[in-house]
C-alpha positions as a Markdown table, in Angstrom:
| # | Residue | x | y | z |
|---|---|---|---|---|
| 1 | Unk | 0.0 | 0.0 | 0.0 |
| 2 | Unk | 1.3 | 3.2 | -1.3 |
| 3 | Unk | 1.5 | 6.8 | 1.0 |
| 4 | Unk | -0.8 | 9.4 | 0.0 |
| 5 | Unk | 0.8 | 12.6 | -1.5 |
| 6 | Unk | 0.2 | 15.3 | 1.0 |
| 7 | Unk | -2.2 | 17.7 | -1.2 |
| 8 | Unk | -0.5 | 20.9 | -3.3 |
| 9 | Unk | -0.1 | 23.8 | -1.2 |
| 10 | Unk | -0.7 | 25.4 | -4.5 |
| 11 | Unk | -4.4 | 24.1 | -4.6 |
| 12 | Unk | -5.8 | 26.4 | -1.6 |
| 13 | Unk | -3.9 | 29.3 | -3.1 |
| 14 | Unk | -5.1 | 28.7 | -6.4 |
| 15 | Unk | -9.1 | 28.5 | -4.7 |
| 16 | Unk | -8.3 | 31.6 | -2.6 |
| 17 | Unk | -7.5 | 33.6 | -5.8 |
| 18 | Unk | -11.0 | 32.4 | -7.0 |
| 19 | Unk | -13.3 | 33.3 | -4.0 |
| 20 | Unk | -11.3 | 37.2 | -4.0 |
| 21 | Unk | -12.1 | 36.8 | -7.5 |
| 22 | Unk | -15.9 | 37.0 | -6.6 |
| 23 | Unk | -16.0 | 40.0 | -4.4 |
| 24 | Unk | -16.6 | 43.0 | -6.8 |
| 25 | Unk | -18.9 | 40.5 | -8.6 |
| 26 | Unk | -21.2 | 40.3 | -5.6 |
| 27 | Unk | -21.0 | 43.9 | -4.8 |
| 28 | Unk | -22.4 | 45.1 | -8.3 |
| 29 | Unk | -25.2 | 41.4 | -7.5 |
| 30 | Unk | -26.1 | 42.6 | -4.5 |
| 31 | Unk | -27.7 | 46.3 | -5.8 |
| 32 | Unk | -27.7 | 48.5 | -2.8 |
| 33 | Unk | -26.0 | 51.2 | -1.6 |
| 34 | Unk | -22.1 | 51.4 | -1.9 |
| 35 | Unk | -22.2 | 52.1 | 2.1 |
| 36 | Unk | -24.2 | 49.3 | 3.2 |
| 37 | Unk | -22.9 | 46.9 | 0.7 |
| 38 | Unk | -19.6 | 47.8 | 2.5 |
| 39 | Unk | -20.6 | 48.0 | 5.8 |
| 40 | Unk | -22.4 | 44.2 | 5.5 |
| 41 | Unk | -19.6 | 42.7 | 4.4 |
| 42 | Unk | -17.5 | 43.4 | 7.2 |
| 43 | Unk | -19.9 | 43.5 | 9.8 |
| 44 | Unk | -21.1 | 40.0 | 9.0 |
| 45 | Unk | -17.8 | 38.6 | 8.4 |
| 46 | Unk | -17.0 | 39.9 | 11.7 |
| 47 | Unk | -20.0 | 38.3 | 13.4 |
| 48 | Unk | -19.0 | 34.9 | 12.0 |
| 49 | Unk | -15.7 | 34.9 | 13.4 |
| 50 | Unk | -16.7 | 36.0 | 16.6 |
| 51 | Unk | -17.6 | 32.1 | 17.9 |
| 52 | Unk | -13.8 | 31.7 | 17.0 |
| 53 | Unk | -11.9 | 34.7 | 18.2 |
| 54 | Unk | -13.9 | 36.0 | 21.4 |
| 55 | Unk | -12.0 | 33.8 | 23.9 |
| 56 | Unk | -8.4 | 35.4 | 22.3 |
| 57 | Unk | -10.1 | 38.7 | 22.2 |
| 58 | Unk | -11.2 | 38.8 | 26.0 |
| 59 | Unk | -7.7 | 37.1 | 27.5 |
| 60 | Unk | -5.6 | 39.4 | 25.3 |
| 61 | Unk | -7.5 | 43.0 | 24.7 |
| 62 | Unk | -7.8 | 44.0 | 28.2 |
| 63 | Unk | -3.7 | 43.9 | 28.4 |
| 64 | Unk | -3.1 | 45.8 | 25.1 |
| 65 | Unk | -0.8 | 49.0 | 26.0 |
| 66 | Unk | -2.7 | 52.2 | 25.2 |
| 67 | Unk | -0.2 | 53.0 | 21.8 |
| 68 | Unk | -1.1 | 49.8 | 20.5 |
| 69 | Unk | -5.2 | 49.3 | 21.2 |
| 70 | Unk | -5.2 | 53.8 | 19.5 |
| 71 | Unk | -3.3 | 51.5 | 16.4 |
| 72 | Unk | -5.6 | 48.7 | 16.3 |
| 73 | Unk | -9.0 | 51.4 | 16.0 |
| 74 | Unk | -6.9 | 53.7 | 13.3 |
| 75 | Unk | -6.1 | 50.5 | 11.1 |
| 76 | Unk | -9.6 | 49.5 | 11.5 |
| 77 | Unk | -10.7 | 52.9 | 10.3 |
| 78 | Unk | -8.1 | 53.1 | 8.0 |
| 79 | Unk | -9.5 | 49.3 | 6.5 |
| 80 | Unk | -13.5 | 50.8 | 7.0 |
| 81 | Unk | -12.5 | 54.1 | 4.6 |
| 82 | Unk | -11.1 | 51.5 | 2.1 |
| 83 | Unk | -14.0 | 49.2 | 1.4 |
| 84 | Unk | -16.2 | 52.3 | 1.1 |
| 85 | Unk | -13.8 | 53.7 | -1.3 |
| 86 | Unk | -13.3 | 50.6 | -3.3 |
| 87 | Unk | -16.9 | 49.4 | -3.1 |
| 88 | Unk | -18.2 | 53.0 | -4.2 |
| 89 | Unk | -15.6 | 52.9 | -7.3 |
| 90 | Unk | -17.8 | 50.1 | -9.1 |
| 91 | Unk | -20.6 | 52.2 | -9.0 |
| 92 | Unk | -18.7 | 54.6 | -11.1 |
| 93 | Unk | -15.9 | 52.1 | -13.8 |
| 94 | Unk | -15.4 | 48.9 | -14.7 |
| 95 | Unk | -14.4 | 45.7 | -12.6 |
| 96 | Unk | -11.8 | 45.8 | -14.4 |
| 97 | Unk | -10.2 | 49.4 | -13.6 |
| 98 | Unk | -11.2 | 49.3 | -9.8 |
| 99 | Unk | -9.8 | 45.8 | -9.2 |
| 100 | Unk | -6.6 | 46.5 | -11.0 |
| 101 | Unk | -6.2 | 49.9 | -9.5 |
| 102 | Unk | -7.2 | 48.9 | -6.2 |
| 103 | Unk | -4.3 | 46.1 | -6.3 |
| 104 | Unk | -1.7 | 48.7 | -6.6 |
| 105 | Unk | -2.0 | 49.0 | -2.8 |
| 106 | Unk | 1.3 | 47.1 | -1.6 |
| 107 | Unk | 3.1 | 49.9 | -4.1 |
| 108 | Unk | 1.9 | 52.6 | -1.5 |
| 109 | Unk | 2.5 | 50.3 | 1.2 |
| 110 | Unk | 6.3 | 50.2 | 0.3 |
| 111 | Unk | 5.9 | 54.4 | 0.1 |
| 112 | Unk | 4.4 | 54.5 | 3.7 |
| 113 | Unk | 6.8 | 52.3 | 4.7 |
| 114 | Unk | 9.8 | 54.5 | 3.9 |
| 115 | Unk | 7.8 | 57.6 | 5.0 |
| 116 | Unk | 6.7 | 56.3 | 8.5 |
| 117 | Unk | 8.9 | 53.4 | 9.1 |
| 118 | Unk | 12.3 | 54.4 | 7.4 |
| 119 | Unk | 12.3 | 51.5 | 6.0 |
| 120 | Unk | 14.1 | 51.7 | 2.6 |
| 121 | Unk | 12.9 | 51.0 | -0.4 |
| 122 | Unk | 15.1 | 49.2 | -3.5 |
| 123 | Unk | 15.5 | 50.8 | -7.2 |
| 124 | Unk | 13.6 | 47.9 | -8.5 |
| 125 | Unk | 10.9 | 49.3 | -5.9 |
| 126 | Unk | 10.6 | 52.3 | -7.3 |
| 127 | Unk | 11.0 | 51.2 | -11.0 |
| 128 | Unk | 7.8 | 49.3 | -10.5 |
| 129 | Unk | 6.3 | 52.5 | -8.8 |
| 130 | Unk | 6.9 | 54.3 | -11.4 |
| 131 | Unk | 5.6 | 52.0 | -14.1 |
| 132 | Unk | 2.4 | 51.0 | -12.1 |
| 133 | Unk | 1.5 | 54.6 | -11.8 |
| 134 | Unk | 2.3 | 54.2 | -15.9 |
| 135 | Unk | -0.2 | 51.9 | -16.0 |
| 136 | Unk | -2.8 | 53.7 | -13.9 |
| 137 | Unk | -2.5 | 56.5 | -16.0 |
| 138 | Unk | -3.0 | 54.7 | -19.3 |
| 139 | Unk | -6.6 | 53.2 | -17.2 |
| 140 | Unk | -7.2 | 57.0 | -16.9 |
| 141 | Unk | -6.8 | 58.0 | -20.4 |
| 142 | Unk | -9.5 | 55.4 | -21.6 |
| 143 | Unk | -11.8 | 56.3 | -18.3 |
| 144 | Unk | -11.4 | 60.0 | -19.7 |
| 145 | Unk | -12.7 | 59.4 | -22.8 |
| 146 | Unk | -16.0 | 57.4 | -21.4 |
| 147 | Unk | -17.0 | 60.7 | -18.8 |
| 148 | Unk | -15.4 | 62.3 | -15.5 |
| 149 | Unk | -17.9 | 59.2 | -13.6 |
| 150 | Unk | -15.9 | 56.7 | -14.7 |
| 151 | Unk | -12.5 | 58.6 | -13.9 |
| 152 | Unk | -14.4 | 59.1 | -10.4 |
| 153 | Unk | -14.4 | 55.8 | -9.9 |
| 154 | Unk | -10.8 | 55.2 | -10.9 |
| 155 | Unk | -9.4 | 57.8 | -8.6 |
| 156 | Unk | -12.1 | 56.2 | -5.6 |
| 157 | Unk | -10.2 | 53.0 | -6.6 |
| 158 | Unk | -6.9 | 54.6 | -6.0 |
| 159 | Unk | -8.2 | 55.9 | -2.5 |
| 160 | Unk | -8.9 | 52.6 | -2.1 |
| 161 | Unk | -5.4 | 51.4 | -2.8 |
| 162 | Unk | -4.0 | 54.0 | -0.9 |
| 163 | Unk | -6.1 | 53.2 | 2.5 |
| 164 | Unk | -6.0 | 49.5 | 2.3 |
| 165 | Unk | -1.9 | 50.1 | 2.2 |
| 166 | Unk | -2.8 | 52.4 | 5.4 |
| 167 | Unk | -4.4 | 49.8 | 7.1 |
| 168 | Unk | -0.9 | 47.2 | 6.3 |
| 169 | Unk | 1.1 | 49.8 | 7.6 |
| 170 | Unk | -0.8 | 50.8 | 10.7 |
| 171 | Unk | -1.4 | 47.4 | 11.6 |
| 172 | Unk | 2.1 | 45.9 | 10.7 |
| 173 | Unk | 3.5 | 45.6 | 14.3 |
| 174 | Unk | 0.3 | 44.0 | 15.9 |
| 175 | Unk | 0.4 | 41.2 | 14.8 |
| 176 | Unk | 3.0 | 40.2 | 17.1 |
| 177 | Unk | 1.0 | 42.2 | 20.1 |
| 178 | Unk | -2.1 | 39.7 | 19.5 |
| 179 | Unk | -3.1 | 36.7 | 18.5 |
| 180 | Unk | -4.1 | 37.0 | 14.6 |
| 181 | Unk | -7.6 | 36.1 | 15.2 |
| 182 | Unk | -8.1 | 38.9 | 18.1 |
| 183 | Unk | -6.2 | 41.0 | 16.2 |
| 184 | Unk | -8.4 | 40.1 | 13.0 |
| 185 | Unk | -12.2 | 40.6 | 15.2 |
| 186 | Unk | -10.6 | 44.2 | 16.4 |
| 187 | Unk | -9.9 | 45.4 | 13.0 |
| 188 | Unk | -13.2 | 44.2 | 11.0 |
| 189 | Unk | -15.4 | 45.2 | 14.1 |
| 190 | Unk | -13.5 | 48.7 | 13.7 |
| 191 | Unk | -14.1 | 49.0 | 10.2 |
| 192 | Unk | -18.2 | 47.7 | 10.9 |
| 193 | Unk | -18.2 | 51.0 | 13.1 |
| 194 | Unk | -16.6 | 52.9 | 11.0 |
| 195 | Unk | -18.6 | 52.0 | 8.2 |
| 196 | Unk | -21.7 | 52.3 | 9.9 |
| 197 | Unk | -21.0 | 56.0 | 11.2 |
| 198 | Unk | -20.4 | 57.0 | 7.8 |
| 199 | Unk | -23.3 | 55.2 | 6.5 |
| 200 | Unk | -25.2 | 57.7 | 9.2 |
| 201 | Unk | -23.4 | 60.9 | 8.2 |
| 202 | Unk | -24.5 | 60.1 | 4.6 |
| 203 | Unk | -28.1 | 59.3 | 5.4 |
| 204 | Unk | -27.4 | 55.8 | 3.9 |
| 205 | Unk | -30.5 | 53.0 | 4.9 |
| 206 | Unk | -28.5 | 49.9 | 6.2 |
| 207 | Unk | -31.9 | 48.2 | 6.4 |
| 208 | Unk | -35.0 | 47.1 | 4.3 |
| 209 | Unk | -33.3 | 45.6 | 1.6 |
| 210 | Unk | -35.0 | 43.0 | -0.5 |
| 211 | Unk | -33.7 | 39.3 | 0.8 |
| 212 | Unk | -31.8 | 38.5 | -2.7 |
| 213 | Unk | -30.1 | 41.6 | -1.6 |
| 214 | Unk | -28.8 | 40.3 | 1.7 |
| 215 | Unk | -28.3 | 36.7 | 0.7 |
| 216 | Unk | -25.6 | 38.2 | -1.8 |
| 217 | Unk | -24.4 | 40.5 | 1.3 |
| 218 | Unk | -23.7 | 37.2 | 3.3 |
| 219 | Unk | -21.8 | 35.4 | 0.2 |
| 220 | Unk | -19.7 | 38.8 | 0.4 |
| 221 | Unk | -18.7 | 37.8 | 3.5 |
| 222 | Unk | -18.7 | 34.2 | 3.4 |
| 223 | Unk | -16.7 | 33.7 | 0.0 |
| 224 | Unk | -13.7 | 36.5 | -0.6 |
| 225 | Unk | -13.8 | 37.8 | 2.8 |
| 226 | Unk | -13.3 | 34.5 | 5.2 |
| 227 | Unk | -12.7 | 32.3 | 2.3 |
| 228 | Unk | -10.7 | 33.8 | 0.2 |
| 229 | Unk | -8.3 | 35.9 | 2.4 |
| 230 | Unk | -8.8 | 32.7 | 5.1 |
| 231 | Unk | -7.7 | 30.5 | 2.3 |
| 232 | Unk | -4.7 | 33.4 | 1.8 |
| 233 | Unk | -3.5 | 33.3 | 5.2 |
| 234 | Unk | -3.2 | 29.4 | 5.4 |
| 235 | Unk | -1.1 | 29.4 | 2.4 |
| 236 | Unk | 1.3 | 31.8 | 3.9 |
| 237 | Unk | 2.0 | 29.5 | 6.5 |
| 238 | Unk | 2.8 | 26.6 | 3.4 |
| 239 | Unk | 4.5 | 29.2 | 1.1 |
| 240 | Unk | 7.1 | 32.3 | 0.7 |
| 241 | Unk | 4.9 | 35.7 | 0.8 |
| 242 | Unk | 6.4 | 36.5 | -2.7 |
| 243 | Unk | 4.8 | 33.2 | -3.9 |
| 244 | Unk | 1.2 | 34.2 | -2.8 |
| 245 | Unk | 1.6 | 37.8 | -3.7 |
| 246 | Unk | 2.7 | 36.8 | -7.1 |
| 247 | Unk | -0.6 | 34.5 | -7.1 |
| 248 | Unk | -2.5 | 37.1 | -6.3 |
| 249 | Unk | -2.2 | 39.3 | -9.2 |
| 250 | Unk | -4.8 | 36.5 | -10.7 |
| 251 | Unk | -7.2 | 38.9 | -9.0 |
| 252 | Unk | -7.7 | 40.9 | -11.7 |
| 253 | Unk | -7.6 | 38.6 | -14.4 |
| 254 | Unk | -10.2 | 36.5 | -12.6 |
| 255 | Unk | -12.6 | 39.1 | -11.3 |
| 256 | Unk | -12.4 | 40.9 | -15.6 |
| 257 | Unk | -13.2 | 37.4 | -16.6 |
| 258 | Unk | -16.3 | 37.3 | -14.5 |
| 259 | Unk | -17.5 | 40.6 | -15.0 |
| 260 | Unk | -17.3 | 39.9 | -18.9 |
| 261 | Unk | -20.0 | 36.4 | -18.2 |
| 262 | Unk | -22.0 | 38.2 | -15.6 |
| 263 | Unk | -22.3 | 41.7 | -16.7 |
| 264 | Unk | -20.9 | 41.5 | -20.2 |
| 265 | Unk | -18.8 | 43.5 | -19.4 |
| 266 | Unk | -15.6 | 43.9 | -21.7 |
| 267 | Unk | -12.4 | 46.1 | -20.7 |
| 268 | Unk | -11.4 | 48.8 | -23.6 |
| 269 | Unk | -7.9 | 49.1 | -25.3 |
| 270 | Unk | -6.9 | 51.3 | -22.4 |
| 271 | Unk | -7.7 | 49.1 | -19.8 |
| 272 | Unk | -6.4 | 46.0 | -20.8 |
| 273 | Unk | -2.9 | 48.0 | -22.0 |
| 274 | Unk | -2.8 | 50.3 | -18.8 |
| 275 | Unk | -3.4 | 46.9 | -16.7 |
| 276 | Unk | -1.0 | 44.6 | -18.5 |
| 277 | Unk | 1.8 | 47.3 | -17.4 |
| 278 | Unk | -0.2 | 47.7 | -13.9 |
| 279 | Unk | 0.3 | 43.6 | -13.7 |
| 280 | Unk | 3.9 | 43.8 | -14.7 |
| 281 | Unk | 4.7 | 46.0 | -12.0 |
| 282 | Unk | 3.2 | 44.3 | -9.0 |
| 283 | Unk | 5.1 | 41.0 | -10.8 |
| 284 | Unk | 8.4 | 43.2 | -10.7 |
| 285 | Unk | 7.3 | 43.9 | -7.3 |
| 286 | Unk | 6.7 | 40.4 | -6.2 |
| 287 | Unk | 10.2 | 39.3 | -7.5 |
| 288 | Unk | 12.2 | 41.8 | -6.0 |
| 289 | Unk | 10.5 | 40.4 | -3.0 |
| 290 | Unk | 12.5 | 37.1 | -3.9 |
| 291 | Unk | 15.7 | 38.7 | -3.7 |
């Protein structure tokens, strides 16, 4: 009798790629306001992890230091600001443009990272900077051409990008304060509030929505929020970061794919030319991480 071959660690990366594939799909499904589409994800992701992370969250909280717990609510915010950006972005442009836009976010994370951190930042670093925001630009151009909405949503993409990076940054050295699932229920249940105040400023309904409505707002949750990044987060432990980051650039392709069978919806010249380069830069990226 023959051993069984332990299973590819590639398989759960490759499925993780798939459910983050789903989420801007589900946002334009679900057909309600940018706000509360935001502000359900998160909050119901964060109520179905509670079961698992309330126990680390009560022994471990309580003992934060001041610094850290005024870090855990600003990366929490910082994460809250970034799904309302992102989410309000495909209201305005393509899948296509907001997810590739909104993936140049470990580019700014290097920048804040230098900035805050003094942490220095290779030549090859800022080569793919500099040709990501080449990229972004080229997305502009075509966006341009279709109406200043659809260049809204590119530059609400960008803020996206730009916050999400936030959030890494802020939250980079609390990981090793608390355990990653207490760490993880702080930051979401931050970014519910968050989104839920802002929802209030903006006179946004966060109820009586139809049920098809919430049923996609809890696959939102369920599939690229605690599967997909879940899924990500396992294969870190399997694989070199590099490795899943340079799997994760599938996120684009997948989600464009999807948009084109769901919505029909098919990227112009400028998109698929300014994303190619967008692409090649977070590869560069990813392989400078190798070295």
């Amino acid at each position: 009798m023959t051993a069984s071959r332990p299973a590819s660690p590639f398989v759960p990366l490759a499925l993780a790629v798939v459910c983050i594939s789903t989420g801007s799909i589900f946002v334009r499904m679900a057909s309600a306001p940018p706000l509360a589409v935001a502000f359900y994800r998160i909050f119901i992701a964060s109520l179905l992890l509670v079961p698992f992370a309330a126990g680390s969250a009560r022994r471990s909280w309580p003992t934060l230091p001041p610094r850290a717990g005024a870090l855990l609510v600003a990366s929490g915010v910082a994460l809250g600001v970034h799904f309302a950006t992102w989410i309000t972005s495909l209201s305005f442009t393509s899948v296509a443009a907001s997810v590739l836009l909104v993936n140049t976010a470990p580019l700014f994370t290097l920048a804040f990272s230098r900035a805050f951190l003094g942490e220095g930042v290779p030549a090859v670093v800022i080569g793919a900077m500099a040709l990501a925001l080449a990229g972004a630009a080229l997305i502009a151009v075509g966006d341009w051409a279709e109406g200043a909405n659809s260049l809204t949503g590119d530059l609400l993409a960008l803020a996206g990008a730009v916050t999400l990076s936030l959030y890494h940054v802020i939250g980079r050295g609390l990981r090793a304060a608390l355990p990653l699932d207490a760490y993880v229920l702080g930051v979401w249940a931050t970014a519910a509030a968050t989104l839920a105040a802002l929802s209030l400023a903006a006179r946004v309904s966060l109820a009586g929505h139809p049920p098809r409505t919430y049923a996609f707002l809890l696959a939102l949750a369920v599939v690229p929020t605690l599967g997909g990044h879940g899924l990500v987060n396992l294969s870190l432990r399997r694989l070199p970061a590099p490795t899943v980051g340079l799997f994760l650039l599938g996120e684009p392709v997948g989600a464009t794919v999807l948009a084109f069978f769901f919505f029909h919806e098919t990227p112009g010249t400028w998109t698929l030319a300014g994303g190619a380069i967008v692409l090649a830069s977070l590869a560069l990226l990813t392989r400078a991480a190798r070295t």
